[in-house]
C-alpha positions in Angstrom: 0.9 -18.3 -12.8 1.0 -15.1 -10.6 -1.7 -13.5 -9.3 -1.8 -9.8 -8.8 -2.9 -8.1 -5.0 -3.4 -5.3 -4.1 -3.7 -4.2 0.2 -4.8 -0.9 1.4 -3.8 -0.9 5.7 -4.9 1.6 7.7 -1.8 2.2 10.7 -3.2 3.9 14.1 -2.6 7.8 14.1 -0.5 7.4 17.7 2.5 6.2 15.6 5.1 8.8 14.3 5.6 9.1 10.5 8.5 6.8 10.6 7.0 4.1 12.4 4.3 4.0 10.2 6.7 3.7 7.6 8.6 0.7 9.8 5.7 -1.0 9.9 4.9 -0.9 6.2 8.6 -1.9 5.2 7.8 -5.1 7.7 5.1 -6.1 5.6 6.5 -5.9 2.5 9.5 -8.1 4.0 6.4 -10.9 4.8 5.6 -10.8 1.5 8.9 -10.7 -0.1 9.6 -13.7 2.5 7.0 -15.7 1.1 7.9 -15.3 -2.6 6.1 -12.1 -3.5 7.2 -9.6 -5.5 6.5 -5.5 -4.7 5.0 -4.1 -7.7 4.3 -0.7 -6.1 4.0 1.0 -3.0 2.4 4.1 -1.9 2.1 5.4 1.4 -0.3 8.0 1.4 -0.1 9.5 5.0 -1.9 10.6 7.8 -5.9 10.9 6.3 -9.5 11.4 8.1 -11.2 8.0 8.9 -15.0 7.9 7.1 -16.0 7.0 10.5 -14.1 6.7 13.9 -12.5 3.1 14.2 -10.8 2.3 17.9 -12.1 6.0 19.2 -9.5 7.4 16.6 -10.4 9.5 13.5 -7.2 9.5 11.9 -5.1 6.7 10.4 -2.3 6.4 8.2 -3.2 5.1 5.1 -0.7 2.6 2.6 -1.0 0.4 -0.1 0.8 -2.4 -1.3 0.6 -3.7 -4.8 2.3 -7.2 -4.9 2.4 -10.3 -7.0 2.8 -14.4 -6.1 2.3 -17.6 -6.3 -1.5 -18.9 -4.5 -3.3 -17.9 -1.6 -0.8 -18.4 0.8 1.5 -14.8 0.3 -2.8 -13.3 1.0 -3.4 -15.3 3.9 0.1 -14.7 6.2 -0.1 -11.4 5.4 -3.3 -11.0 6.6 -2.9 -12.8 9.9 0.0 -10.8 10.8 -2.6 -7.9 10.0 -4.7 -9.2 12.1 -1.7 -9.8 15.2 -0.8 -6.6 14.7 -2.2 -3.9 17.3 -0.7 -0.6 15.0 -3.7 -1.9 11.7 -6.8 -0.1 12.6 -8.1 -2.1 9.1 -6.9 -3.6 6.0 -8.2 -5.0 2.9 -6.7 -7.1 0.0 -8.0 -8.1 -3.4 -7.0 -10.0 -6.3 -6.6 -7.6 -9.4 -8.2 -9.0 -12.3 -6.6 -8.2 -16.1 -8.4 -5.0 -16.1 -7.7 -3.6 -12.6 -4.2 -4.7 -13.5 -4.1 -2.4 -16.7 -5.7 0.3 -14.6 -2.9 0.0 -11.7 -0.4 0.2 -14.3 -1.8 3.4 -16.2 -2.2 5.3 -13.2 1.2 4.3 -11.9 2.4 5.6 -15.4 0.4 8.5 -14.6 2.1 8.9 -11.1 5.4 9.1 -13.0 4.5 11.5 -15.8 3.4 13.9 -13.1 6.0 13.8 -11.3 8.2 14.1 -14.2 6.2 17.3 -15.6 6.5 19.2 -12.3 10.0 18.9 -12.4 10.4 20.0 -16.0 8.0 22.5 -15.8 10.7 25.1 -13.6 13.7 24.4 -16.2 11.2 25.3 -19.0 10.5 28.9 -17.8 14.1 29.5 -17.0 
């Protein structure tokens, strides 16, 4: 049975916006290499650090929703985390049925948003 992740990495601020985006799409090709499957992605840019980490204040936060098989997809992923100079910090977790139904209502959510804003200019027209 599939288990459901979810991985919140924090990129060093030095990197452009594209990099940090580089890097992300090589993680998701780890996991997708290892039999994963992307559920969603967000990458929610460049935010303030709770507390300096590496002298920097900054970071560029992204999160990874993902699904497979075992322990294994968890446990590369994080040791190329770990390889990797451009992750100031990351953290994954197993979602259980109720952070699952959460993740999917807020995705949901997301999408109506989105969806509204765009409506609401061809309404008032």
């Amino acid at each position: 049975m599939e288990k459901r992740y979810e991985t919140v990495f924090i990129l060093t601020p030095v990197l452009s916006d594209d990099q940090a985006k580089e890097a992300a799409k090589k993680f998701k090709k780890t996991i997708t290499d290892l039999g994963g499957k992307i559920v969603n992605e967000e990458h929610w840019g460049l935010r303030k650090l709770a507390y300096p980490i590496q002298k920097k204040t900054t970071g560029f936060y992204h999160l990874l929703e993902f699904a497979g098989e075992g322990q294994e997809i968890v446990n590369q992923l994080e040791l190329i985390f770990k390889r990797d100079e451009r992750v100031l910090r990351f953290l994954t977790v197993a979602l259980d049925k109720h952070a699952v139904a959460y993740a999917d209502k807020r995705k949901g959510l997301i999408s109506e948003g989105k969806m509204k804003k765009k409506e609401a200019p061809a309404a008032n027209a």
